[in-house]
C-alpha positions as CSV (number, residue, x, y, z in Angstrom):
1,X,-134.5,-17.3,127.4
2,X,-132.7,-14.3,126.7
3,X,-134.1,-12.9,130.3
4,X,-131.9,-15.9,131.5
5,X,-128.7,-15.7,130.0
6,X,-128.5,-11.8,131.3
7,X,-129.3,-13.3,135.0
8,X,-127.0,-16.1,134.7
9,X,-124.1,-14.1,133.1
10,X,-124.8,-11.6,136.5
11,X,-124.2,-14.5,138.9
12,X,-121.2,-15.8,137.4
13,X,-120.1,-12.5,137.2
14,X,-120.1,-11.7,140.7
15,X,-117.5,-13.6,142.3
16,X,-115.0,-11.6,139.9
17,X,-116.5,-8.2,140.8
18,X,-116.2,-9.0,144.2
19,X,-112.8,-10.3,143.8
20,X,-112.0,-7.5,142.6
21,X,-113.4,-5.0,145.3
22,X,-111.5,-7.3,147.8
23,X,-108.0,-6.8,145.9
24,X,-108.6,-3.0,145.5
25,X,-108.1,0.2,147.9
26,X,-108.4,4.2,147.5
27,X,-105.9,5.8,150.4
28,X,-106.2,10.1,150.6
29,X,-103.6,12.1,152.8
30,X,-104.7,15.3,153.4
31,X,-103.8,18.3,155.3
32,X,-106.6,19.7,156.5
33,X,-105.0,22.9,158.1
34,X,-105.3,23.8,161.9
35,X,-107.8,25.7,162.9
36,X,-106.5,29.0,163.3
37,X,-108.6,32.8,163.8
38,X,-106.1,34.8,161.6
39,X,-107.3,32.5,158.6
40,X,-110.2,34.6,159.0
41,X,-112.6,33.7,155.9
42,X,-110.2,30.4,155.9
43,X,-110.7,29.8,159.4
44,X,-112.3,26.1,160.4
45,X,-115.2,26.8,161.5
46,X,-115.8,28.1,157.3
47,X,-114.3,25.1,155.7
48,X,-115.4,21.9,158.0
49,X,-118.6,21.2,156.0
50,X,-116.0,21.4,152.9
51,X,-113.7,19.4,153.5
52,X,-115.6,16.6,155.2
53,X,-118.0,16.5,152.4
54,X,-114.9,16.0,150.1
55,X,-113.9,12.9,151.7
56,X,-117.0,11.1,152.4
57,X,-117.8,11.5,148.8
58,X,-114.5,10.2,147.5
59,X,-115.0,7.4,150.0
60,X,-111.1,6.3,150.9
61,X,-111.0,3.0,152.6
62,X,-107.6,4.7,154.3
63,X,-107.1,8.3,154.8
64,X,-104.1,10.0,157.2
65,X,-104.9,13.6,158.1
66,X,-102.1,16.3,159.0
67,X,-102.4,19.3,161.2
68,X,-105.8,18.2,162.9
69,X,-106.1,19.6,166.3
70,X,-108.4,17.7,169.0
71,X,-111.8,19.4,168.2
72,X,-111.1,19.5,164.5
73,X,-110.5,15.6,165.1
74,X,-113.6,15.3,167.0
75,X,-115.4,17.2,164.1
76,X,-114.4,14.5,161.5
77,X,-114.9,12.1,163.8
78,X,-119.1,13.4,164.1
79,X,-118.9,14.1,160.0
80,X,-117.7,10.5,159.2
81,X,-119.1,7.9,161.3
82,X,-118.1,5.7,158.6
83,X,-114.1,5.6,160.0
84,X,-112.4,5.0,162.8
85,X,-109.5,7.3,163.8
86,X,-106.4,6.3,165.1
87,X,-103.3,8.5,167.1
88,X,-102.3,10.6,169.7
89,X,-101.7,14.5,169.6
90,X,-97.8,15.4,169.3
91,X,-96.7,17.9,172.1
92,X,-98.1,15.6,175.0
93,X,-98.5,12.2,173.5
94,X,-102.3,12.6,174.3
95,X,-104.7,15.2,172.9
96,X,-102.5,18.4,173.2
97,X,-101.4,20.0,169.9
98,X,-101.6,18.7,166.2
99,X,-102.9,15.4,165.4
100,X,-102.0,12.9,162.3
101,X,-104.3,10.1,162.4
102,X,-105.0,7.8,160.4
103,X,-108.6,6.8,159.4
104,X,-109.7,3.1,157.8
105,X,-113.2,1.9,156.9
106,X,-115.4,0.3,159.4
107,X,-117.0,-1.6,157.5
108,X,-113.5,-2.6,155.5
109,X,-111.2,-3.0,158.0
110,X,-110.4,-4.3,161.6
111,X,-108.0,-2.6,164.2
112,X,-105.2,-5.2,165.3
113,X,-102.9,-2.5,166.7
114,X,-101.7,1.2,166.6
115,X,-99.5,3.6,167.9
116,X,-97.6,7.0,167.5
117,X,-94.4,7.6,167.9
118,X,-92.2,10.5,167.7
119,X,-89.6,12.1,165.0
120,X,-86.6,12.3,167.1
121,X,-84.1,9.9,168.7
122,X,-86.2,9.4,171.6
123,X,-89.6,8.2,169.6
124,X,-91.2,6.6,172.4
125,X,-90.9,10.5,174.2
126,X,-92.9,13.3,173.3
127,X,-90.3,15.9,172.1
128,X,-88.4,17.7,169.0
129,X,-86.0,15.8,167.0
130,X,-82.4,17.4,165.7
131,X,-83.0,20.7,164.0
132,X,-87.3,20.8,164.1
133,X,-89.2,24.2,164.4
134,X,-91.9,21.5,165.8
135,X,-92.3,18.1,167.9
136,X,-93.2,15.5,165.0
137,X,-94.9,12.0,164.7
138,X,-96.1,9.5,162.6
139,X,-99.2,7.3,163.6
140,X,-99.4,4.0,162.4
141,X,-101.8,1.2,162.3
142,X,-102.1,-2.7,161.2
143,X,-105.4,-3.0,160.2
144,X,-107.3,-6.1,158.6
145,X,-108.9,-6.8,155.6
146,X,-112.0,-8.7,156.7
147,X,-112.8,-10.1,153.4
148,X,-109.6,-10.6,151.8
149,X,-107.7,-11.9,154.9
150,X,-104.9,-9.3,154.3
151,X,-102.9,-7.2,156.8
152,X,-102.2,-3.9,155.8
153,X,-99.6,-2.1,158.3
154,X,-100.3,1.9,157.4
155,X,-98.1,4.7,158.5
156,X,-99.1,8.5,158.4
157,X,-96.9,11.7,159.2
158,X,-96.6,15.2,159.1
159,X,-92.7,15.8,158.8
160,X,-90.9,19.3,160.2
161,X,-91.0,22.8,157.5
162,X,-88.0,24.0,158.8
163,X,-85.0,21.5,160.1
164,X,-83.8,20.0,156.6
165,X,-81.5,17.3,159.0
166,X,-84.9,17.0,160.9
167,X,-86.8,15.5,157.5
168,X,-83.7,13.9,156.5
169,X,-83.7,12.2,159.6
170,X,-87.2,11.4,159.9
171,X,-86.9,9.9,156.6
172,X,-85.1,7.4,157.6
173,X,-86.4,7.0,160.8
174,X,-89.3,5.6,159.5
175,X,-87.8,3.8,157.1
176,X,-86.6,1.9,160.0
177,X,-89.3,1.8,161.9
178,X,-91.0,0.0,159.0
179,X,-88.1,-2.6,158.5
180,X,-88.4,-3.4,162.2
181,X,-92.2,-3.6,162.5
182,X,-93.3,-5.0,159.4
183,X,-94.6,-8.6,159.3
184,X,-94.1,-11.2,156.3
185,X,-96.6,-10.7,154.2
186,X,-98.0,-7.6,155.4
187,X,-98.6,-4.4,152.7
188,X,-97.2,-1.2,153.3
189,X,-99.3,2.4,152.5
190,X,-97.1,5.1,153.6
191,X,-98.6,8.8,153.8
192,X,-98.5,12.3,154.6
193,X,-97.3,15.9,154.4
194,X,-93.4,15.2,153.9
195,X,-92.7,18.5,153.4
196,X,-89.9,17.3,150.9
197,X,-90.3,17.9,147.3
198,X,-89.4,15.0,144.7
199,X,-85.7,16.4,144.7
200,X,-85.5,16.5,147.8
201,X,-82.6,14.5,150.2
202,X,-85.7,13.4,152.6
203,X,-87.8,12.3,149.6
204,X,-84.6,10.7,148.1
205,X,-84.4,8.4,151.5
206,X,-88.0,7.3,151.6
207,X,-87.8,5.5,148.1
208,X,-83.9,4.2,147.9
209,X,-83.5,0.8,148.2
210,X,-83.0,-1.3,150.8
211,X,-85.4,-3.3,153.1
212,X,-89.1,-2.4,153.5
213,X,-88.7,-0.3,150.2
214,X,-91.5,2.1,149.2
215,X,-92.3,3.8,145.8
216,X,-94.2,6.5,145.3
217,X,-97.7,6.1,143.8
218,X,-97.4,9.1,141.6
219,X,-94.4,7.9,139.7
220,X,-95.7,4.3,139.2
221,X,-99.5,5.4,138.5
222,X,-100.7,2.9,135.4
223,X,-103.0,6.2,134.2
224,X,-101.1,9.3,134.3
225,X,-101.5,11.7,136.7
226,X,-104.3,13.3,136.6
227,X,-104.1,18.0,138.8
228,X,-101.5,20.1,139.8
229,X,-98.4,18.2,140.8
230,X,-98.2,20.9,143.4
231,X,-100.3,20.2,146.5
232,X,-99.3,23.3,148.6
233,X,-101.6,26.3,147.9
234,X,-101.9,28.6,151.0
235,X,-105.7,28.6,150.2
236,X,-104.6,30.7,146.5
237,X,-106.7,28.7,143.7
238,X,-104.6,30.0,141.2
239,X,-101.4,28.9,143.1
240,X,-99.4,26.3,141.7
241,X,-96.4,24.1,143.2
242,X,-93.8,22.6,140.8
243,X,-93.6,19.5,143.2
244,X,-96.0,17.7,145.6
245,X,-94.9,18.1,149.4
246,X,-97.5,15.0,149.9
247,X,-97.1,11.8,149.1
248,X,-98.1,8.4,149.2
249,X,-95.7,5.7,149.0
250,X,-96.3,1.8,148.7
251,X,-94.3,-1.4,149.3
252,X,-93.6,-3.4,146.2
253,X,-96.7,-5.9,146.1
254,X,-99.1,-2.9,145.2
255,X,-99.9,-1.8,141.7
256,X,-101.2,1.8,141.5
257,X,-104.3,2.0,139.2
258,X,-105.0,6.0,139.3
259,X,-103.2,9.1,141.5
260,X,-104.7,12.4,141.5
261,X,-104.7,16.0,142.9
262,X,-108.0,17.0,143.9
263,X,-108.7,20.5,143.3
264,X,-112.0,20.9,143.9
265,X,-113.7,24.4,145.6
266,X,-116.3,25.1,147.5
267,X,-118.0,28.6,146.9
268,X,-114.9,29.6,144.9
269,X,-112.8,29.0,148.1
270,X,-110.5,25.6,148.8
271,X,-111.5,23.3,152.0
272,X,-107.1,23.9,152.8
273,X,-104.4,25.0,152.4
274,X,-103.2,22.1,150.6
275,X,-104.8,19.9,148.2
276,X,-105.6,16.8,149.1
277,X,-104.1,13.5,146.9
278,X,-105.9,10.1,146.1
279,X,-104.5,7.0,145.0
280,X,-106.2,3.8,143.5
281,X,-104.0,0.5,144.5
282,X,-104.3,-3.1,144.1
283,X,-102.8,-5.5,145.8
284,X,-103.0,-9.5,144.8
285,X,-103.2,-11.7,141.8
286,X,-106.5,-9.8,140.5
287,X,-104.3,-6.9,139.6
């Protein structure tokens, strides 16, 4: 009898569990750092195994990447079967220079549509916008939840380190981009290396009101933060930021269970130069 109640408590528990699975999603930005010889010990070729490792054992059902160049892209691509990676390199609008793509779960998600476009006034052209050191995008997708039913429209970027107008600018540029694109209904996961710090005028135009308005998973985490705030390193374990530089921001429907900063090493030595951040989120009644 006993053997009973513990098998029928299971299967009238399992609608609920998988409920709850279906309202739930981890999202990762993470810069993974180009692959560059005068890293030397930090080059690549040293810290794929790393880094890959990190993410398939953390498992995001989204992840945007920053900095990835086309064989560092295919690299991922052979490490973690698992995703699908979406977006077009920067300085040709094909596979020359940096990458940020955005990655989603096979088995979770179907592709309806994705793009790139650039961080300038002329976004449909590849190209530098106001005062950038570097041509910038953002790639999006609008993926769907095959079990829930539920669109999510994702955006990733990798905004300038030196024009201040240029991040200022791209701020709001894809603030508009995601007033104009979104869809009724649809759930909004915006991520990336902003290169803006929490007081910063960039960061400032990301989360102020106004249509399509975001907030930042870090400041609306249920369980407090858990690392570093700072998630800029230059490969020094014992550096720490003050503020974040990456972010992930959410449209209003999403509750944020957990946010961290992952810190871990790998032979004493970090898989970047900059750490990469997690967020738990829920979206739906379950939450």
């Amino acid at each position: 009898m006993r053997l009973l109640l513990i098998l029928l408590a299971a299967l009238f528990a399992l609608p609920t569990a998988a409920k709850d699975r279906a309202d739930r999603y981890s999202a990762m930005t993470y810069n993974i750092r180009l692959d560059i010889a005068s890293d030397g010990d930090n080059a690549w070729p040293h810290r794929r195994t790393a880094l890959t490792s990190l993410v398939a054992y953390y498992a995001p059902d989204l992840v945007g990447m920053q900095e990835v160049l086309l064989h560092q892209k295919q690299a991922v691509e052979t490490d973690l079967p698992g995703y699908q990676f979406v977006g077009v390199a920067r300085d040709d609008g094909k596979d020359k220079g940096e990458f940020s793509p955005i990655g989603f779960r096979r088995d979770r998600f179907a592709l309806v549509a994705s793009g790139t476009f650039w961080l300038s006034p002329t976004p449909a052209v590849p190209g530098k916008g106001w005062d950038a050191a570097y041509p910038r995008v953002a790639s999006w997708a609008r993926l769907r939840d095959k079990a829930a039913k539920r669109n999510l429209l994702v955006v990733n970027t990798h905004m300038d380190h030196v024009g201040q107008v240029a991040r200022l600018e791209s701020a709001r540029q894809i603030r508009r981009w995601l007033s104009d694109n979104r869809k009724v209904g649809e759930t909004l996961v915006l991520m990336g290396d902003f290169n803006s710090p929490t007081d910063s005028p960039a960061y400032a135009a990301i989360v102020e009101a106004g249509a399509s308005a975001l907030r930042d998973t870090l400041a609306i985490s249920r369980t407090p933060h858990f690392g570093p705030l700072g998630t800029f390193t230059a490969f020094k374990i014992e550096q720490v930021a003050a503020s974040p530089i990456d972010h992930i921001f959410v449209s209003d429907d999403v509750a944020v269970l957990r946010h961290a900063t992952l810190t871990q090493q790998s032979g004493g030595k970090l898989p970047s130069d900059h750490y990469p951040v997690l967020a738990d989120l829920c979206v739906g009644k379950g939450c």
